[in-house]
Structures are given as C-alpha cells and as structure tokens.
N, C-alpha and C positions, 0 to 999 in steps of 0.2 A: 262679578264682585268677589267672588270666592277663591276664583283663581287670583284676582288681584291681591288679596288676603295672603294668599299660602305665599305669592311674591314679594310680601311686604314682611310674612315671617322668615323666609329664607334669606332676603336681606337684613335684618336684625342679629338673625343667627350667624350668618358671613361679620357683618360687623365687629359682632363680641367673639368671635374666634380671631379677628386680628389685631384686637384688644389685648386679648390673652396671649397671641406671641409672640407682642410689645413688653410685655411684663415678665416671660419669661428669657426675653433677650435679658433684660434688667438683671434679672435674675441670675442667668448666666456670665453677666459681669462684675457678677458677686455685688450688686445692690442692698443696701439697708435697709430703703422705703424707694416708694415710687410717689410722684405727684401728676394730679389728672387737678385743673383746674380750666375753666372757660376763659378764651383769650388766651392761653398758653399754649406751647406743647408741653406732651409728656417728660417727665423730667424724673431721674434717679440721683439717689444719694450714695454714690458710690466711693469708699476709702475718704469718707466727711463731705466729699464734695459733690455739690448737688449738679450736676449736666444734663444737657438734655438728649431726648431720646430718639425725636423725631423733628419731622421741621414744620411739618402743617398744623397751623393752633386748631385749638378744640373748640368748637360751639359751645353757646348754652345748652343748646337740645341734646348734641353728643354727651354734654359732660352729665346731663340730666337723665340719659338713657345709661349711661355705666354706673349711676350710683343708684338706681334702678336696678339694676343686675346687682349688684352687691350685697343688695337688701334680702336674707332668707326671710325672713318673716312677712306673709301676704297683709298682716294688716295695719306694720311698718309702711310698706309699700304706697300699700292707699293713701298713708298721708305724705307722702313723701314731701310733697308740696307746703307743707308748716312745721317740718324739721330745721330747726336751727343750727343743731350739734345734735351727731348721733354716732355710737360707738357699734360694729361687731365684728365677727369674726368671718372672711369668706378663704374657700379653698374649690380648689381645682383638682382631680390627676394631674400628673402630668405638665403644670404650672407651680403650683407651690401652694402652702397657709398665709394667711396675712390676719394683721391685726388692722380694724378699718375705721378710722373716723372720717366723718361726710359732715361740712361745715357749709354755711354758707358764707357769700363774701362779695359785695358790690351783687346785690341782692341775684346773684345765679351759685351754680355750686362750686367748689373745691373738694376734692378727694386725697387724703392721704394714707398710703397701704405700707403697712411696717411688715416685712418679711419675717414670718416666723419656721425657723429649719423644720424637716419631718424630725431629726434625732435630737434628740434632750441632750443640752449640754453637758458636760463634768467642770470638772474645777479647771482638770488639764487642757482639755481642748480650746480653753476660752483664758489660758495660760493666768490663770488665777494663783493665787500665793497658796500652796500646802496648808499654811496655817487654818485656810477655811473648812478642812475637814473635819478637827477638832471642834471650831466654833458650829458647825450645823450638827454632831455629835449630842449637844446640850441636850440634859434632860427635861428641862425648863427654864423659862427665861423669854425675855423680849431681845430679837434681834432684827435691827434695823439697817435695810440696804439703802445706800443714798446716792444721789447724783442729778446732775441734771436731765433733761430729757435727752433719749438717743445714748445716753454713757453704760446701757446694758444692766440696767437693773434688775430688769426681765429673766435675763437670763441666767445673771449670779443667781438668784431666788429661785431657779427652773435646776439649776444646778445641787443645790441645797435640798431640794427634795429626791431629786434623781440618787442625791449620796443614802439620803435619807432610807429612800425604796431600796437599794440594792445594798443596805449594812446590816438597817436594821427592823425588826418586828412591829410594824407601828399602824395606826389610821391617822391619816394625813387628810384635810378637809380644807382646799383650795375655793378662795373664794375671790372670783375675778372678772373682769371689764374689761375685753372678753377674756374666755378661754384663751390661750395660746398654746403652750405645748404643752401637749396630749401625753401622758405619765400613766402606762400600763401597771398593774399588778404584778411588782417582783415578790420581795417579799414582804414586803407592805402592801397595804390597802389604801387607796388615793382617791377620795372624793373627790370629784372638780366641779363646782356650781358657778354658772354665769349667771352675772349680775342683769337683771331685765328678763332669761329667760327661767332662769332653774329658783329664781329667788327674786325678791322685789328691788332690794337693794342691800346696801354692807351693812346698816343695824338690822336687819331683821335676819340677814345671812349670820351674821356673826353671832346672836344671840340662838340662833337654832343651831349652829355649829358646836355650839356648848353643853347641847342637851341629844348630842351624836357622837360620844365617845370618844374625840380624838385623844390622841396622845400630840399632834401638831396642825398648828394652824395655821394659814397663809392667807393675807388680807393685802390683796391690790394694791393699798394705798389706806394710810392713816389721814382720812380728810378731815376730821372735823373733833372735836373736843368728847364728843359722845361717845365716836368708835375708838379715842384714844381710852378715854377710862374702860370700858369694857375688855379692850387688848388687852388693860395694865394687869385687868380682872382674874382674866386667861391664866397671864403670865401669872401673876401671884398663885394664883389655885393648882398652880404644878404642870401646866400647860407650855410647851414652847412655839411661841407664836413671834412669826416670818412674816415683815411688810416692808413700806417703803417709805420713803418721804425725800422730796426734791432738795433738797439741802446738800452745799457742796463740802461737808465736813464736818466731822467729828460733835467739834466746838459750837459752830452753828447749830447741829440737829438738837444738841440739848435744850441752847437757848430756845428755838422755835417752840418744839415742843410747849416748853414750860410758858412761853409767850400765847399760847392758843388758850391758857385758861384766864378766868377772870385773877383779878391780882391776889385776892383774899384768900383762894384757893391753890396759889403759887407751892408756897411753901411745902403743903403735906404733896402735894403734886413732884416735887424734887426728891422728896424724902421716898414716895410709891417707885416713881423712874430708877434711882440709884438702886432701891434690893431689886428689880425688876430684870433693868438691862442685863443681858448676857452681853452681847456686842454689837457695837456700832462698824459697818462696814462703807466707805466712802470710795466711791471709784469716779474715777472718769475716762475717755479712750482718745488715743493720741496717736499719730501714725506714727508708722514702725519704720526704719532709718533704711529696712528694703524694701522698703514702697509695699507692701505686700500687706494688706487689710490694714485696722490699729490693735493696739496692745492697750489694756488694759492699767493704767495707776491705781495703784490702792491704798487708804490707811484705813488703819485698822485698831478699833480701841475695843479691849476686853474689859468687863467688869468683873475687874479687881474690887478687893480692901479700897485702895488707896483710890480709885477711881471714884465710887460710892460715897466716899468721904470729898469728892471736889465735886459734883453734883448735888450733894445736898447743900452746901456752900454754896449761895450766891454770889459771895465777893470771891471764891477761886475757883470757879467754874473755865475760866478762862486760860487757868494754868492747866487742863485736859492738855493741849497739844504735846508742852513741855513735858509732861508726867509721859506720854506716847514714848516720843523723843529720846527720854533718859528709859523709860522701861521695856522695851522695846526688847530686848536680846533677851529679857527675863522672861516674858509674857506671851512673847511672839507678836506683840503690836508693831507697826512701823507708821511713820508721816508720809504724806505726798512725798517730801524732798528725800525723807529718805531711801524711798523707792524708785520716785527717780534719779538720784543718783545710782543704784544699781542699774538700773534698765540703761543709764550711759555707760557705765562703766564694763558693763556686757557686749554694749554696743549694738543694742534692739531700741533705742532713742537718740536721736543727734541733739550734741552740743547745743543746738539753736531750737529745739522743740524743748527741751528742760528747761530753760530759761523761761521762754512764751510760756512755759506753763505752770510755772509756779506764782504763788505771790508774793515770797520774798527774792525777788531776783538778784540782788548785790549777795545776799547769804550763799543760796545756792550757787551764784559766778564763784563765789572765792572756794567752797567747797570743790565744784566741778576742778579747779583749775590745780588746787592742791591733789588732788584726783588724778591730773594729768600728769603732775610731774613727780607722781611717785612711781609711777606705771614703770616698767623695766625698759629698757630701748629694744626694736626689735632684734633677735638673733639675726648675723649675717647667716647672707645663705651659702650653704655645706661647698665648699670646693667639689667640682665635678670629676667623678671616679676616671680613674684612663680605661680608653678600652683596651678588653682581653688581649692579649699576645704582644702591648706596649711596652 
C-alpha cells in the first residue's frame, strides 16, 4: 500500500511538472493568459488571439487536480469542491507569476492564468505616452486607469508606482486581488496587501490604509459606491490615490461613476469627482502592423479648470471628449483618434486596425486619408556610384 502511495505521488508530481512546461511553452510564445478548462485543451492567448496548446482535452479530474495545485492556502483547498469563483496568485522558478482565477462552468472547473512579468513595467517598455510621467508625479488627486479587461491596466498602474518608487520619497500602500507584481524598496516604501490574505477585503483595506501613513494609494478596482466615497476621501485629504474601472473612456468613466450613486446624491458627487480627479487614463491594445505583440491606445484627460467645470455640469459633461480634442497640445491630453492617428502615421498601426477601432469610423477615414495625401512621395533611390578606376 505504501509503495502504491509513493507511486501515486510520483505520478501527480510527473503530471504537474508537464503541466508546468505546457505553460511555460505558452510563455515562451510570449502568451497573455493560459486557459485550462474540462473538455478542452490547453489554450493560450497569444498577440489577442486565443490558440491552442495541445490536442488531448482535459478531464474533470485533471482539470480539478490543477486548480488543486494552484491553490496555496491548505484551507482554500479543503473546500475546493464549493468554490464558485476564486481569485490568487501562483508562481513557479523557472515557469513564471500568474494571476489565477478558478471558476466553475457546466458544473466542473475552468482555470484562467494571466501572466504576470518578474520586471515591473515603465511607461517605456509598455510604450506608453511621456505625458504619464507627469500625471503619476501628482501630489494628490484621484487617477483613474480604464479599459476593458486584458487592455493592461495592470500594468499601466504597476508602472505608476515603479515611476513612483524610483523618482520619488514616498509610502505607497497597494491594495489587491491578488498581488501581481512584486515592487521592491527603491526609494520609496511599498506596502502590497492581498485582498483575502493580508486583509479581509477593499473597505476594511482601504480604511486601515488611511490610518498607515501613505502619501499613495492603490486600490484594485473602484467596485462599489462605498470604496468610491472613501477614495474620493483619500484624494481630498491630500492623498493620491491609483485605481481602476472597466469603462472604455474618458466620458463614460465620469458618467458611471456618478451613475453608481443614488440620484439625490448625484450632484455633490459631481461637484467632490471634479476638485478630486487628477486624471483619467483610457487605454486599449491593438496589434502592431509588425505582427509583433500589441501596442497600446490611449486618451488621456487631465483635470484642468476647464474640465472641473464640465463634470460638475450635467448637461456638458458630454462635451469632455471635445474639450480633449481641442486642449490637447495645451494640456498634453489626447483622444483615441487622435493617437491613433499617430500610431498610423508612424506606421506601428495599419490603415484597417484604426478604423476597426475607433467609434467614429467615417471621421477618422476622412482624417486617415487626408493623412495620406499629405505625406511627402517617397525619395527615388540615389543613382548607384561607378566603381573605382571607371
């Protein structure tokens, strides 16, 4: 029986070691996330597109033995079996970090693993606009990264503190679901608490983070109407506080926001957001015209004067884009369109991804195309020199 034992752990262990360099094949074809679901194979999301990894699908029991493995905490574990949705963090040597939710789905599991780098982004590496060095610079103020899921908001806000730790003097108090990348002591001080282990949850995180000295705060995600007034609390009290919200722009993020309170308490709500906001950052990721990972879109709205004054307005909150649009050279803000017009015009986006991704497509055709025929024609090429002694 014992030796059957030790033959039953050495198969397990064989198993999730060819598990692991399944995932770091993934990995090595520069993957985003990996999917482990029952009835599938393994499947990566590699330059947006999700393929697959291998050809034999997975068991319930397989897929139930890797989310098993995933799980650090022993009393997680134990219930694995009445988890419906469950978030953390697992890593490897010599494999990679991952960010890990375990869902279920046609009542067996699904696993999805979001690759998280060992090195902390910069603005550069992750070819972000200059102008966000200034805006994480703030000495108070609420700035909000946006996008939909997978558009990198992670890592712009992982970036924001890396500027943060390596400019200037600070305690930064990271508060997250899970941890992801890991921000050593430059010359700043960086608290990181995980949500479920180091802390119960974002109100009771957030509100001990208050009474911990920072001078910067970073909150996962603005879910709910309670953690938004206390953020706002932050930010008023001379605080600059870093979060997020799925909203794919500027104009949207305000609306929502203000939408998540009851109606009666709209108003002073508008009035708190406008002195509050530093800036709103909007990104999404869109492949690059040489095939080579995606590049980043951004707009970007600073609070201005002028902006404060169209947020607290309800009937011109709308005109945000337009004020972008026209202020834009002054401010250093820019629109979707108008960065993707750059990103064509550089020629790090094709003619037919800028269009797919705007939402005014006839605007931006007629801009792209004026675009085109200003361009200079190429130089002919140099007549070729005669050789020596001709």
């Amino acid at each position: 029986m014992e030796e059957r034992g030790k033959g039953g752990r050495a198969s397990a262990a064989g198993q999730q070691r060819g598990i692991e360099q399944i995932i770091k094949a993934a990995i090595d074809r520069g993957a985003s996330d990996v999917h482990i679901k029952a009835g599938d194979v393994f499947r990566a999301r590699i330059d947006g597109k999700l393929l697959p990894l291998t050809k034999h699908r997975l068991t319930p029991e397989q897929t139930r033995a890797i989310a098993q493995h995933l799980i650090s905490s022993e009393e997680d574990r134990s219930r694995l079996d009445r988890l419906r949705d469950y978030d953390c963090s697992w890593g490897t040597p010599g494999v990679g970090r991952f960010r890990v939710n375990i869902l279920r789905q046609r009542s067996s599991f699904m696993i999805v693993m979001r690759v998280i780098p060992f090195d902390v982004p910069t603005f550069e590496t992750l070819g972000l606009p200059a102008i966000l060095s200034s805006v994480a610079s703030a000495e108070r103020g609420l700035i909000l990264v946006t996008g939909e899921t997978g558009s990198g908001k992670s890592s712009t806000m992982a970036a924001m503190v890396n500027h943060i730790n390596q400019t200037q003097n600070k305690h930064v108090v990271t508060l997250e679901n899970p941890i992801e990348f890991l921000h050593r002591d430059i010359n700043s001080s960086v608290t990181q608490r995980e949500i479920g282990v180091d802390v119960d949850d974002f109100p009771a995180g957030l509100r001990a983070a208050l009474r911990q000295d920072p001078d910067v705060i970073l909150i996962g995600e603005l879910r709910d109407p309670g953690i938004i007034d206390t953020a706002l609390k932050a930010a008023e009290t001379g605080h600059l506080v870093i979060s997020t919200l799925h909203t794919p722009d500027a104009v949207t993020t305000v609306t929502r926001l203000v939408a998540m309170f009851p109606p009666e308490e709209q108003e002073i709500l508008r009035l708190r957001l406008s002195e509050a906001l530093h800036a709103i950052v909007a990104q999404r990721l869109l492949p690059r015209a040489d095939a080579r990972k995606r590049v980043p879109v951004v707009e970007i709205l600073i609070g201005t004067a002028g902006v404060r004054d169209l947020i607290k307005d309800e009937n011109r909150t709308s005109k945000l884009h337009d004020y972008i649009r026209d202020a834009g050279d002054q401010y250093g803000m820019q629109t979707f369109d108008q960065h993707l017009l750059e990103l064509v015009e550089e020629d790090v986006v094709t003619f037919e991804v800028a269009l797919a991704a705007t939402a005014n497509p006839k605007d931006l055709e007629q801009q792209l195309r004026t675009l085109r025929h200003r361009r200079p024609p190429p130089s002919p090429p140099a007549p070729a020199e005669a050789a020596p002694g001709r």
